[in-house]
Each structure stands twice: as C-alpha cells, then as structure tokens.
C-alpha positions as CSV (number, residue, x, y, z in Angstrom):
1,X,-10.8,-10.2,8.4
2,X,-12.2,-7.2,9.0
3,X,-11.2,-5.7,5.5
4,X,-11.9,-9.3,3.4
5,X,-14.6,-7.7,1.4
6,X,-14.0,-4.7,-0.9
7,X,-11.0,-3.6,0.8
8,X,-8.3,-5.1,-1.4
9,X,-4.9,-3.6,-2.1
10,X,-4.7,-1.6,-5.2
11,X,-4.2,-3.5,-8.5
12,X,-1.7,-3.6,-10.8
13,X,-3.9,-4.5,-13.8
14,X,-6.1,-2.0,-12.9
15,X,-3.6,0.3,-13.0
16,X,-1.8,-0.7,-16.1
17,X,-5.4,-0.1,-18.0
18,X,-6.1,3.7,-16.6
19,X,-2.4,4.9,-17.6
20,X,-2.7,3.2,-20.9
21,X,-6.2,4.8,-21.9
22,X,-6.2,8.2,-20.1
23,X,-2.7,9.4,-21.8
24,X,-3.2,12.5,-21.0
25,X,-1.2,13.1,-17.9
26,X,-4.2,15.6,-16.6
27,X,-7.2,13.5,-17.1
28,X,-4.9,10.2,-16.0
29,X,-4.4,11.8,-12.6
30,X,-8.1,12.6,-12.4
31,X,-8.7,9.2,-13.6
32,X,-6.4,8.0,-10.6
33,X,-8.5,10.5,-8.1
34,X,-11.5,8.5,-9.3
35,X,-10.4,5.2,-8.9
36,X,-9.0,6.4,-5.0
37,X,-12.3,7.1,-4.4
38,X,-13.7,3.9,-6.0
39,X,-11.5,2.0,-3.6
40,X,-12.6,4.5,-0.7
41,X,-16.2,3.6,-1.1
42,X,-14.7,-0.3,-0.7
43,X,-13.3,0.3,2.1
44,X,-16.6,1.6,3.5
45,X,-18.7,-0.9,2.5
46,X,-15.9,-3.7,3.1
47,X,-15.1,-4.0,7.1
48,X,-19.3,-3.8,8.2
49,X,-20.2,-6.4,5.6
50,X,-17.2,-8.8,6.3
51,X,-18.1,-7.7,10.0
52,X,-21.8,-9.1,9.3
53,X,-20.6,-11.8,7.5
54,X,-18.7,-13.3,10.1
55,X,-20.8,-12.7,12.3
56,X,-24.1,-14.2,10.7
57,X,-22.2,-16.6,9.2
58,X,-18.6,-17.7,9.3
59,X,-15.6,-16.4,8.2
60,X,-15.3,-18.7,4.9
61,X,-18.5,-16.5,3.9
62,X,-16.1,-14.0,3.5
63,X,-14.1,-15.4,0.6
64,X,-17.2,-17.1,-0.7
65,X,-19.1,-13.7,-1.6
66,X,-15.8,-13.4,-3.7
67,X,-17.3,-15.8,-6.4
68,X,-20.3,-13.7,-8.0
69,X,-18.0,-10.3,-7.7
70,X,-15.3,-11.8,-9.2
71,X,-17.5,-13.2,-11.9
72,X,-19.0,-9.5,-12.2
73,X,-15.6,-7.9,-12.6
74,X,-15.2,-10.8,-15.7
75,X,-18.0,-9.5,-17.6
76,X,-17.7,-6.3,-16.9
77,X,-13.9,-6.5,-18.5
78,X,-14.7,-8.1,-21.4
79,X,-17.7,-5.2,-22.1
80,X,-16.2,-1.9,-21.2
81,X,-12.1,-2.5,-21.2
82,X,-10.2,-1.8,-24.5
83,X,-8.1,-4.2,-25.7
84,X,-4.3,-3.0,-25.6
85,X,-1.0,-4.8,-26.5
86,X,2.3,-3.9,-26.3
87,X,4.2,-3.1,-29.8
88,X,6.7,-6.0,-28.9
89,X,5.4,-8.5,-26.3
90,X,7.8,-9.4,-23.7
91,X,8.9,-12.4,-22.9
92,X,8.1,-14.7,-19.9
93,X,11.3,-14.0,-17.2
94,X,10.7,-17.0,-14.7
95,X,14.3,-16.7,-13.3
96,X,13.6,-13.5,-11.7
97,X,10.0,-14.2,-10.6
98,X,11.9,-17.0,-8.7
99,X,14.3,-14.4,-7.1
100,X,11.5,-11.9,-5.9
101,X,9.7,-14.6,-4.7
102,X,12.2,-15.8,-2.6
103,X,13.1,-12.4,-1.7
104,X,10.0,-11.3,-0.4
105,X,9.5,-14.8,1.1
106,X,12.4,-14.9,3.5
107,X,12.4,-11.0,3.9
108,X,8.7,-11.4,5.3
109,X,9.2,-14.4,7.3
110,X,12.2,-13.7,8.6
111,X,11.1,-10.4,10.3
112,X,8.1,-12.0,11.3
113,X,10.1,-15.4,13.3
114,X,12.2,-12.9,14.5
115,X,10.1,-11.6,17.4
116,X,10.0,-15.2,18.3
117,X,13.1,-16.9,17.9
118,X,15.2,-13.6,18.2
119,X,16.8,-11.5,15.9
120,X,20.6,-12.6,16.5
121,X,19.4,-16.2,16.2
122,X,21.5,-17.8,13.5
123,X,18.6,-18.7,11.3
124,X,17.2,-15.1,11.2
125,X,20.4,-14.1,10.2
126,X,20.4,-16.6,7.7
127,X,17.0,-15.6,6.4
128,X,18.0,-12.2,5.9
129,X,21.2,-13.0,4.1
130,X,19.3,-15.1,2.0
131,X,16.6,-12.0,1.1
132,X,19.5,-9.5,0.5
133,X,21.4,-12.5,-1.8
134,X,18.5,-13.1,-3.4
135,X,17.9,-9.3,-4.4
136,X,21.7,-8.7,-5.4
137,X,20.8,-12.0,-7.5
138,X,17.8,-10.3,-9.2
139,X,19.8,-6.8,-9.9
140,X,22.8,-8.7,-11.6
141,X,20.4,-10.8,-13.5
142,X,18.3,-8.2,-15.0
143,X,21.1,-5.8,-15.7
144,X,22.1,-8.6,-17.7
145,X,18.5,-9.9,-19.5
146,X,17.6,-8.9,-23.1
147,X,14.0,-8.7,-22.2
148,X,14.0,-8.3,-18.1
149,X,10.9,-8.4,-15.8
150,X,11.9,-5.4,-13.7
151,X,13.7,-2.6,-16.2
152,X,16.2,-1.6,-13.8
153,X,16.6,1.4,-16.6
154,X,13.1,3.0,-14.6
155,X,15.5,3.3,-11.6
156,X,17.5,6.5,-13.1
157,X,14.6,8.4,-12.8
158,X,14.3,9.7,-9.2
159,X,10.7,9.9,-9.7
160,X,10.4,7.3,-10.4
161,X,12.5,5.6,-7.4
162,X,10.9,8.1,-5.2
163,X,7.2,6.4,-6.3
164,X,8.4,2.6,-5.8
165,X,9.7,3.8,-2.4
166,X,6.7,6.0,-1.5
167,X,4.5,3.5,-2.6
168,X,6.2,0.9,0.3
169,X,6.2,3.2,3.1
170,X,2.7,4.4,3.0
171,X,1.7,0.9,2.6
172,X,3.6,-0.5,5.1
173,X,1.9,2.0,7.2
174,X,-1.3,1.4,6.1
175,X,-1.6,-2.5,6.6
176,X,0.4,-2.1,10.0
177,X,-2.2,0.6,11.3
178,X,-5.0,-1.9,9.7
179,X,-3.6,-4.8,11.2
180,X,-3.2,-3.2,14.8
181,X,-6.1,-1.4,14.7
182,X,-8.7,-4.6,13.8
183,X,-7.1,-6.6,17.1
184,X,-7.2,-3.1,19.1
185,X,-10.8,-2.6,18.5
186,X,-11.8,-6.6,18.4
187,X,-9.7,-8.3,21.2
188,X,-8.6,-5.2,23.1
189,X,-12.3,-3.0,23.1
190,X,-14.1,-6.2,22.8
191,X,-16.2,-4.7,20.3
192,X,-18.1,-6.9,17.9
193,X,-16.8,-7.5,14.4
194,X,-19.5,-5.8,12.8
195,X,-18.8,-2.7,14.8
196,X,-15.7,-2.6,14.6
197,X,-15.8,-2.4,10.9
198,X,-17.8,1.2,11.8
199,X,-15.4,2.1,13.8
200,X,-13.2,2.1,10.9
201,X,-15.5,4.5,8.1
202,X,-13.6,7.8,9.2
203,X,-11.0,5.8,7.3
204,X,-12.7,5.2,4.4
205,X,-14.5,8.3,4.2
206,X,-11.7,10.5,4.2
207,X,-9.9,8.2,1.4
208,X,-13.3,8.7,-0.4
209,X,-13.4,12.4,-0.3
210,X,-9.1,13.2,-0.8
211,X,-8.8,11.0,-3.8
212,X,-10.7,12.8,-6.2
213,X,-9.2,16.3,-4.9
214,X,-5.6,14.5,-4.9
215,X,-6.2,13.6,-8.8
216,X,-6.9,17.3,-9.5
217,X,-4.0,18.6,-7.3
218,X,-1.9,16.5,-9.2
219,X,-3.3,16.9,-12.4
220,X,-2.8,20.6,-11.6
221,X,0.7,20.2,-11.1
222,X,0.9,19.8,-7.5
223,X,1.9,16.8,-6.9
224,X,4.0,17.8,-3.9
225,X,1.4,19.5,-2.1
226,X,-0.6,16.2,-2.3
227,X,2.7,14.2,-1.0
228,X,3.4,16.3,1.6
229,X,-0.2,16.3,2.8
230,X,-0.2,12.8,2.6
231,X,3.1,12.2,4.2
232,X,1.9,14.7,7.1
233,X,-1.2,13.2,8.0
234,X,0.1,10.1,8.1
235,X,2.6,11.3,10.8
236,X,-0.3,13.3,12.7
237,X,-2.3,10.4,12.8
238,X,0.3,8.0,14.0
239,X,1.7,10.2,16.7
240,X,-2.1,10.8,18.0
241,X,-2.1,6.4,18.1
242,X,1.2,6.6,19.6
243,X,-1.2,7.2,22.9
244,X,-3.7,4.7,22.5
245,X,-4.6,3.1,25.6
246,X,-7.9,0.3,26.6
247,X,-9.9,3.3,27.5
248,X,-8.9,5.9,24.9
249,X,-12.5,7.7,23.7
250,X,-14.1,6.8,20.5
251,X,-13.6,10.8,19.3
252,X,-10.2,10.8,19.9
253,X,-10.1,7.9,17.8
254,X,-12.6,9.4,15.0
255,X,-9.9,12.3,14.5
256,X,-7.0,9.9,14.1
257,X,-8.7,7.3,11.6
258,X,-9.7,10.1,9.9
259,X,-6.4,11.7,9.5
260,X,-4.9,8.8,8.7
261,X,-7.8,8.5,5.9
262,X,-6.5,11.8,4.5
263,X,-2.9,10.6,4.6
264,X,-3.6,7.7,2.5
265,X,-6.2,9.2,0.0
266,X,-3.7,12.1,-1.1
267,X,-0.9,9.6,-2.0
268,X,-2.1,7.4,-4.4
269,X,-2.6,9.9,-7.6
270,X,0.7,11.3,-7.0
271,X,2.6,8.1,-6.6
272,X,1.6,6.6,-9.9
273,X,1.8,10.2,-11.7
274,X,5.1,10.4,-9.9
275,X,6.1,7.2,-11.4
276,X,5.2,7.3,-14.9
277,X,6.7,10.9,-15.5
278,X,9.2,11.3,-17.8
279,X,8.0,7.8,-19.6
280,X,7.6,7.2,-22.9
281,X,4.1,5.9,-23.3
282,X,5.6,2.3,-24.4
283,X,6.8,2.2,-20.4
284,X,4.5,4.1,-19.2
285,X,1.9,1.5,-18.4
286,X,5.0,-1.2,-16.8
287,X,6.4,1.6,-14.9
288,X,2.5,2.3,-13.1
289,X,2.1,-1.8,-12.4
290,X,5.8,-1.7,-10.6
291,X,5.1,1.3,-8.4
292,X,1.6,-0.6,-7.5
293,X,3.3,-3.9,-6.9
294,X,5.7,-1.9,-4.7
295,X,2.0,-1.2,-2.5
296,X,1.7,-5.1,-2.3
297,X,5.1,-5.7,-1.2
298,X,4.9,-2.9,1.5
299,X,1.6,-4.1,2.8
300,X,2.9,-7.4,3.3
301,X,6.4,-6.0,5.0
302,X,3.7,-3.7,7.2
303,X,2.1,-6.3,8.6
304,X,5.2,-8.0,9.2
305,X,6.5,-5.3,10.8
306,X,3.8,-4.8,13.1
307,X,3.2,-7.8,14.2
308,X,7.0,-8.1,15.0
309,X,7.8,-5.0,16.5
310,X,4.5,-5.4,18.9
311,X,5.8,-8.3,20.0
312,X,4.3,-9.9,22.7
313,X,1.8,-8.2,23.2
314,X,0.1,-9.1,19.6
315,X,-0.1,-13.1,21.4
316,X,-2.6,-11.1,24.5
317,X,-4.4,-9.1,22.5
318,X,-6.7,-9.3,25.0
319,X,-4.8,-8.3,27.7
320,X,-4.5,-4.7,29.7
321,X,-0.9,-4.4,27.9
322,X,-1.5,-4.8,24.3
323,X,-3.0,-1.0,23.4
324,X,0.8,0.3,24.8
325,X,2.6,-2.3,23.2
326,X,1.5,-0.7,19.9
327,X,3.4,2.5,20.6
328,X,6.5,1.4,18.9
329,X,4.8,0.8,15.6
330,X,2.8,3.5,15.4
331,X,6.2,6.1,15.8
332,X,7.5,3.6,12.8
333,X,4.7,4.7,10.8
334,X,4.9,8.3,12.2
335,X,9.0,8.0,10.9
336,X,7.2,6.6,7.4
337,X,5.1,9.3,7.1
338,X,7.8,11.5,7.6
339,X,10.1,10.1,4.9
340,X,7.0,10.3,2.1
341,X,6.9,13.9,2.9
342,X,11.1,14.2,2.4
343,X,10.6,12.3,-0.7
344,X,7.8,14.2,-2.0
345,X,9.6,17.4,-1.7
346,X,13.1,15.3,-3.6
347,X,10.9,14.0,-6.1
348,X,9.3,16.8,-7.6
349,X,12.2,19.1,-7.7
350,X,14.3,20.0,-11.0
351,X,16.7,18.0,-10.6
352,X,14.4,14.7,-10.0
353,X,12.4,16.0,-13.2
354,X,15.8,15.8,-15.4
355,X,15.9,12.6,-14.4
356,X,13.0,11.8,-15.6
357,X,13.3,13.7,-18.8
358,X,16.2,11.5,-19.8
359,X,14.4,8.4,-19.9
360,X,12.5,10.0,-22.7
C-alpha cells in the first residue's frame, strides 16, 4: 500500500528504450544511473503520498491518482521517445507466454499455500512439480522455436546469466524487506500510514544518491565494485534487521533502511550493463527487458517468500511475536545479498567476459 504511488518496479519498456538510444555502453550506464535515481525520487515521494492518500481518503485513491499520471506518461511518449523497430519483427510466441505464466503462477502460489497447508502436503508438491514441468516445458520448447520469446542463446553468456539471476535475488530481497517492513512499522509500531511512509525515505534517499554514482562506476568499468557494494549492503542491512524487535529505536532503523537503500541503488546500472555485454546491438535491447522482467519475477517470489517463511506471525502482525518472527527472512536476504556479491565477482571476470564475447 504503502509503495502504490511512484514506487513501481522497474520497467522493461523503459529499459528497452535507454539501451536502444544511449549505444554507447558509457553514456547507457550513466543513462541507467539516471533513471536509478529517477526511480529513487519515486520512492520518496511514493510511500507519504499513498500514506496521505489512504489516510485522507481511501485506499482506491491510490490506484485512482494512477489515471492523470498514466495519461502524462502517454503524451509525454509520444513527444520525446524515438521511434525504434527491430530490423526483423518477431513473431507473437503465445505457447511460451502460457508456460511462464503458469510457471510463475504455481511457483508463487505454491510457496505461498505452503505455510498454510504445509509443505509435504500433496498438493504443494504437486504445485511445485507443476512449476518445474512447466519450465522444462518452456526450455524444450524454445530450444526448438524459429522465432522464440526467451533466446535461450543469451544464456551462454555468464553475464548475462549472472544479470537474470542478480536481478531476482536483489529483488526478492527488496519486496520481502518492503513487504515486512510496511506491516512492521504499520501493525507492529502502530504508526500511522503516512508516517510510516517517512519512516521509509532513508530508503529512498540512498537509492537517489548511489544510482547516479553506480552509472559512472559502471560506465568506468567498475562494474564489480558496484555489485559487490550492492551485494554487501544488502547483507549489512539485513543482518542489522535480523534483530528487529517492537521496541527497536528509530536510529537503529535509519542506518539499516539506509544501507539497504545503498544496496539496492548500486545494483541496477550494473545488472543491465552486466546483461547486455557482449550483445550485438540487434539483442541488446531484448537481452536489457529480460534481465528487468527477471526484477518482476523476483519481486513477486520475495514477497512470497516472506510472507511464507514468517509464517504465522505475518496473520498477528499485531502481536508482541511478529518483529522476531521476521528473523528468518531477513538472514534469507542477508544469504541473497551474499550471492550478488559471489556473482558480481564470477561475472565480471575473464572468463565470464569470453562468454560474452562469443555471442558477438
């Protein structure tokens, strides 16, 4: 709720357009950097307006105020945005739209029934046999397509791997620690909406300031310093959470949102640049809106994830229990951070960039 306004998940499109007119790889990653920050100031803005929103109004306000922006972003599109098209237009590959979207479906829902019904239930184990045939499904199908959706082709590039899989982790971590830390402050605090959408700015702020100076570390050629920072702070600020309690001071939890703001403005401009090395500029572009779909898939797994592994404690929010009951997610996003700084380091090594030099 607390993140309905100006706080939306990275966009594909969006991302599709800035690789495809900033070619150069230095003035892309600043471009990147820029757009970070863009979303930063989003962030900022987003959790004390929807905060204000709900409270002054209701919370269908929220997606109502949706209306004029999105009508904004229209014109704006169809003023400033070049016009771009593909050499040869794909075609349309509803078979595996089907399979991701069952994938993803029973994936989600199966780790999120699981907490309830238990994981060696029979239909949880169904639900993940049907998310794991589903994705075999997808693999065979592609490999197999003239024209596929998803050029399994990208997947040689360890880069580019690295990117997709980066992109899910810190994700997963983000919307988890988002998720978490909107009931924590609401239900567990008791804190108004509005101010608990304050609360959150260190968040923002940080993302606001890193992401231009991630764009020009990466655009420098450091693209590991900026994913190991990332991956770092993430960590840091997770294993600070790891002792959040009903009582825990509102400094102690300044420093963490604000490490974790750090953590997630340095990874952005290196996981697209990460993901697009190597590419021809013909792929380029494709290669960008899969690593970004991979930050949609991981913050809908994050939540998931969260609100499984909290487990009871999510349904008494309210209750003295619920700020411990956390714990467990927050060292799963300390291990996430963790693996974005061992992938960083694999990724940007010389053996990842022959990968990604064949692809050329």
């Amino acid at each position: 709720m607390l993140q309905a306004v100006g706080g939306s998940m990275m966009n594909p499109v969006a991302m599709s357009i800035i690789v495809n007119v900033f070619t150069d790889p230095k003035e892309r990653a600043r471009a990147i950097g820029i757009w970070g920050a863009v979303f930063g100031v989003s962030m900022a803005a987003g959790p004390p307006l929807g905060g204000l929103l709900v409270e002054w109004a209701s919370w269908r306000a929220i997606f109502w105020v949706n209306i004029p922006l999105g009508l904004l972003a229209i014109f704006l599109t169809r003023q400033l945005v070049p016009e771009s098209r593909a050499e040869s237009p794909r075609r349309f590959d509803p078979v595996a739209q089907i399979l991701v979207f069952v994938a993803l479906l029973a994936l989600t829902a199966t780790v999120i029934e699981g907490r309830r019904v238990g994981f060696s239930s029979p239909i949880i184990e169904a639900g993940f046999a049907v998310a794991l045939a589903s994705v075999v499904a997808l693999v065979a199908w592609e490999a197999r397509h003239p024209e596929p959706m998803l050029d399994l082709r990208f997947f040689k590039s360890a880069p580019f791997s690295a990117a997709t899989l980066i992109a899910v982790l810190a994700f997963a971590a983000f919307s988890g620690f988002l998720f978490l830390n909107s009931l924590y402050l609401q239900e567990g605090r008791g804190m108004h909406a509005s101010s608990a959408g304050v609360a959150t700015l260190p968040v923002a702020v940080a993302l606001m300031v890193c992401s231009p100076l991630s764009g020009r570390l990466v655009g420098a050629g450091h693209a590991r310093v900026a994913l190991v920072i990332s991956g770092a702070a993430i960590t840091l600020s997770a294993v600070l959470l790891t002792r959040l309690t009903e009582h825990t001071p509102m400094t102690y939890l300044v420093v963490a949102y604000a490490v974790f703001g750090i953590g997630l403005g340095m990874v952005n401009a290196p996981i697209t640049n990460t993901a697009v090395s190597g590419m021809p500029r013909s792929r380029a572009a494709l290669a960008a809106a899969v690593a970004t779909t991979s930050r949609q898939v991981g913050a809908s797994l994050g939540v998931a994830l969260a609100g499984s592994f909290a487990g009871a404690g999510i349904d008494t929010a309210h209750g003295p229990g619920f700020a411990e009951s956390t714990h467990v997610v927050y060292w799963t996003i300390a291990g996430f951070g963790a693996a974005i700084v061992c992938l960083g380091i694999a990724s940007t090594g010389a053996y990842a960039k022959a990968t990604a030099a064949q692809q050329t």
